[in-house]
C-alpha positions in Angstrom: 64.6 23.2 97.1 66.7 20.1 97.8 64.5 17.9 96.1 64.1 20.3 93.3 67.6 20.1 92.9 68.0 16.4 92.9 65.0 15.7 90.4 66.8 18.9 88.0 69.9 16.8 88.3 68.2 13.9 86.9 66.5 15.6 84.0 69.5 17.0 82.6 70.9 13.7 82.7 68.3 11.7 81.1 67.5 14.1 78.3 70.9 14.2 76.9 70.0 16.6 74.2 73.2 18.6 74.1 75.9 20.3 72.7 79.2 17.9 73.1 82.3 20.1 73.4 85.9 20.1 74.2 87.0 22.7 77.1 88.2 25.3 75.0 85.6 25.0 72.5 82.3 25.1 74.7 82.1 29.3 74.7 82.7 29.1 70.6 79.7 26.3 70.9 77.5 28.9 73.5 78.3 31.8 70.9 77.4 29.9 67.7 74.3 29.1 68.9 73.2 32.2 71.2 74.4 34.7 68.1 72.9 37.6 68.8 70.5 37.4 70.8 70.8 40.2 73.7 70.3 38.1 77.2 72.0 34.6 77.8 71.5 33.0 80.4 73.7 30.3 81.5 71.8 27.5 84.3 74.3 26.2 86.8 74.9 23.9 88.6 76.4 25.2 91.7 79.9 25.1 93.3 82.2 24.5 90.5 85.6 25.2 89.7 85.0 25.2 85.7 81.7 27.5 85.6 83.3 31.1 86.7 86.6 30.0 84.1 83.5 29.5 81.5 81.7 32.7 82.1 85.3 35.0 82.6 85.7 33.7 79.0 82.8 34.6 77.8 82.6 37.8 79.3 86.2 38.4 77.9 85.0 37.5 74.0 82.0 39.2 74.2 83.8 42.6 75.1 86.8 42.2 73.3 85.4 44.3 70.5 84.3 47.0 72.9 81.1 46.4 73.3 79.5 46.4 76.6 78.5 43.6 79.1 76.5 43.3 81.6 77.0 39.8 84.0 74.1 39.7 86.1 74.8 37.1 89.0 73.0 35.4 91.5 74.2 37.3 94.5 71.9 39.7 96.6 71.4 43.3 95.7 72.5 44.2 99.0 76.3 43.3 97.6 76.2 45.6 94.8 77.9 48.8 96.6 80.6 46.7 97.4 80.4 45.1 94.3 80.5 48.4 92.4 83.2 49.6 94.6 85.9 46.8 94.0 85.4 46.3 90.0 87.0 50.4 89.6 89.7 49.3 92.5 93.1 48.6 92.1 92.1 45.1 93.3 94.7 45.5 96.0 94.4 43.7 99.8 92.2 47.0 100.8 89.9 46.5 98.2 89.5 42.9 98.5 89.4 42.4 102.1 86.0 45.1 101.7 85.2 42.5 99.2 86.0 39.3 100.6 84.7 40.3 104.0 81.1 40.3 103.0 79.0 38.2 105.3 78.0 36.4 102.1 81.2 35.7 101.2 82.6 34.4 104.5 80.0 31.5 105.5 81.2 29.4 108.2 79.9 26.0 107.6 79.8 24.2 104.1 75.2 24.1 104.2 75.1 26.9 101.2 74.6 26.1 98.0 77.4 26.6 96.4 77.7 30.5 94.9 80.3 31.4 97.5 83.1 30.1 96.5 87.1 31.3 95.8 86.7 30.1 92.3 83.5 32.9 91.8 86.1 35.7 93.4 88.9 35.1 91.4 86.5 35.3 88.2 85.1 38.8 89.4 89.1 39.9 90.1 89.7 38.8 86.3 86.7 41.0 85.2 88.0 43.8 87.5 91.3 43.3 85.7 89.5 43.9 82.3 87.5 46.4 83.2 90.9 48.6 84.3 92.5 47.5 80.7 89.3 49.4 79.2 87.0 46.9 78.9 83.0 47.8 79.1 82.2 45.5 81.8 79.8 45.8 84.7 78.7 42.7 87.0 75.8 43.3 89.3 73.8 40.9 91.4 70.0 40.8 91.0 68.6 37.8 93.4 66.9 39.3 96.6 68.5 39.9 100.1 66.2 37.7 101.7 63.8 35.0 100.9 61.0 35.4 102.4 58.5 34.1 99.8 59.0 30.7 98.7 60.2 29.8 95.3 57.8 31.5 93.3 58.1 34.6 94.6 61.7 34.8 94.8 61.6 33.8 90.9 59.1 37.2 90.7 61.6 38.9 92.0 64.8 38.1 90.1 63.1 38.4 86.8 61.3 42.1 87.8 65.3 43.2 88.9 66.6 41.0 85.4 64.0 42.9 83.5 64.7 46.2 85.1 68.4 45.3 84.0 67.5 44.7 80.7 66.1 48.0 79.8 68.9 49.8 80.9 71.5 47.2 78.7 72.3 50.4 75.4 72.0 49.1 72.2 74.9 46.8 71.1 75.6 45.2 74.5 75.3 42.0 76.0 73.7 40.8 78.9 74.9 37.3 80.8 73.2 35.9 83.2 74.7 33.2 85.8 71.5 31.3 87.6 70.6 28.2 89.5 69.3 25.7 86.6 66.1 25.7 87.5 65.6 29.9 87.7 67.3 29.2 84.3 64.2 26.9 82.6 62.0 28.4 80.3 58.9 26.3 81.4 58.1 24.0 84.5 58.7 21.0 83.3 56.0 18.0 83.6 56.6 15.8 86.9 58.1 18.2 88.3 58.1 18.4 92.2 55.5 19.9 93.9 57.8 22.5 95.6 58.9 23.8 92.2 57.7 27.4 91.0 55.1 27.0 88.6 57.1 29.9 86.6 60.9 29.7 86.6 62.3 33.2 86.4 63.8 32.5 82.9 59.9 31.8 81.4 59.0 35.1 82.7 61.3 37.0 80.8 60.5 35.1 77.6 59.1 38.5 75.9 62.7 39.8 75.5 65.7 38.6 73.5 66.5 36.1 76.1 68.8 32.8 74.7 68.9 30.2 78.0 71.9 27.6 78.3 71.9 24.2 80.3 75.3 23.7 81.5 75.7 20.7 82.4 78.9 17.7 82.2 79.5 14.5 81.1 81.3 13.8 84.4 82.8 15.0 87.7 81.5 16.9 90.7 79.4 19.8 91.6 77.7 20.9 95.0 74.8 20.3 95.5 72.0 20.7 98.4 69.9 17.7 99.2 68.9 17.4 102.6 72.3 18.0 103.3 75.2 20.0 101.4 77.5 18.5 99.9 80.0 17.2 96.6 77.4 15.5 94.8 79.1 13.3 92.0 77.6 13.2 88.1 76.6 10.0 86.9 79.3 9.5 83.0 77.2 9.8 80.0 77.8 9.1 76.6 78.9 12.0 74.4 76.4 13.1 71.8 76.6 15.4 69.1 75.9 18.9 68.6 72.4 19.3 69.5 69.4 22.2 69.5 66.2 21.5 71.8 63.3 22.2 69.8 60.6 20.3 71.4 57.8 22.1 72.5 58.2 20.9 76.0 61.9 22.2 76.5 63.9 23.8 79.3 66.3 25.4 78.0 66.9 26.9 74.0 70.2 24.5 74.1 72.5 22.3 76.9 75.9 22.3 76.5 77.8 19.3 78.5 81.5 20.2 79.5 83.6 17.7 79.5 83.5 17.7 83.5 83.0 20.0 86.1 84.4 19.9 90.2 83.5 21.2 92.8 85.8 24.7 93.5 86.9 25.7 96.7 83.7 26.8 98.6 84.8 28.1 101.9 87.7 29.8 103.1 89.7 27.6 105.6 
């Protein structure tokens, strides 16, 4: 995966078709654009401070109206009691100790890849904070409890639970999805690594209503896994304008580049 990551990295950069926005205006951008389309999913990269502020807004203007969300995130299954437990809570120091003292949450060492992080709590505490107002909110995690597979089959297995998901999502909701930028592409891209699944998870659910998002930055930090983990920095680009991919060879349905992401606080002290 580490070389995966660093070749992903590069892509994003050098394709620079995107969507240019300021900070408070990159959900309008994501909403123009997705409409109505039933399943967005939004490809990461890992370990930021900005990305859980982005989807907590999201999730906030998609159900402002009522209508339900789903968040599906890349956590394992295995969390979801837990999960399910804390977001009808009171979100005191009971509930979030059960929480918080998750052996996924509490890794040691900084060699993860970024999706535990203090910055991904707080944005499930804000949800849970909704949800109590009377907001149709769920969040659930869908990647497996352990890779055993490789790439590929781990991919199988998010999009079967995604798709699973999906069918369940009543009429009138939304479903967001927060994934890796590569389980986010909608085709393997040409040149890519040998290591990389030959079907991303996103290009296996391309039969339903499914709207995929490159997030990506003109700038900054994010965390990043090559060889070893660690604040990986984002080479400055150029801003371009507001920008659809529509070549037949593309990863994603549109990229949106926030003005700059850094890296959030990963583990506690």
């Amino acid at each position: 995966m580490h070389s995966i990551f660093r070749w992903t990295t590069a892509l994003m950069l050098a394709l620079g078709m995107a969507v240019t926005a300021d900070a408070d205006d990159t959900v309008t951008q994501i909403r123009r654009y997705a409409a109505d389309h039933r399943m967005l999913v939004l490809g990461e990269l890992h370990g930021t401070r900005e990305t859980p502020l982005l989807v907590r807004q999201l999730v906030d203007d998609y159900s402002r109206d009522g209508a339900p969300v789903l968040l599906a995130l890349e956590l394992p299954r295995g969390e979801n009691p837990t999960l399910r437990q804390y977001l009808v809570s009171d979100g005191g120091a009971a509930a979030r100790q059960r929480l918080h003292g998750r052996a996924f949450w509490t890794v040691r060492d900084d060699q993860h890849d970024g999706r535990r992080s203090r910055d991904m709590l707080a944005m499930i505490e804000d949800l849970r904070a909704l949800k109590a107002q009377g907001r149709v909110i769920d969040v659930v995690g869908y990647d497996v409890d352990k890779s055993d597979g490789g790439n590929q089959a781990r991919d199988n297995r998010m999009a079967a639970e995604l798709r699973r998901l999906y069918r369940r999502v009543p009429d009138g909701a939304r479903m967001l999805v927060l994934t890796g930028n590569v389980h986010a592409m909608l085709q393997r891209p040409a040149g890519a690594p040998p290591e990389m699944q030959t079907r991303p998870m996103a290009s296996l659910l391309r039969d339903l209503d499914i709207y995929s998002v490159g997030l990506g930055a003109l700038r900054g930090h994010f965390w990043g896994c090559g060889g070893t983990c660690m604040a990986r920095s984002i080479p400055e680009q150029l801003a371009s304008g507001p920008r659809v991919d529509t070549y037949a060879g593309r990863q994603y349905y549109l990229w949106v580049w926030m003005p700059e992401l850094s890296v959030g606080t990963l583990v506690d002290p």
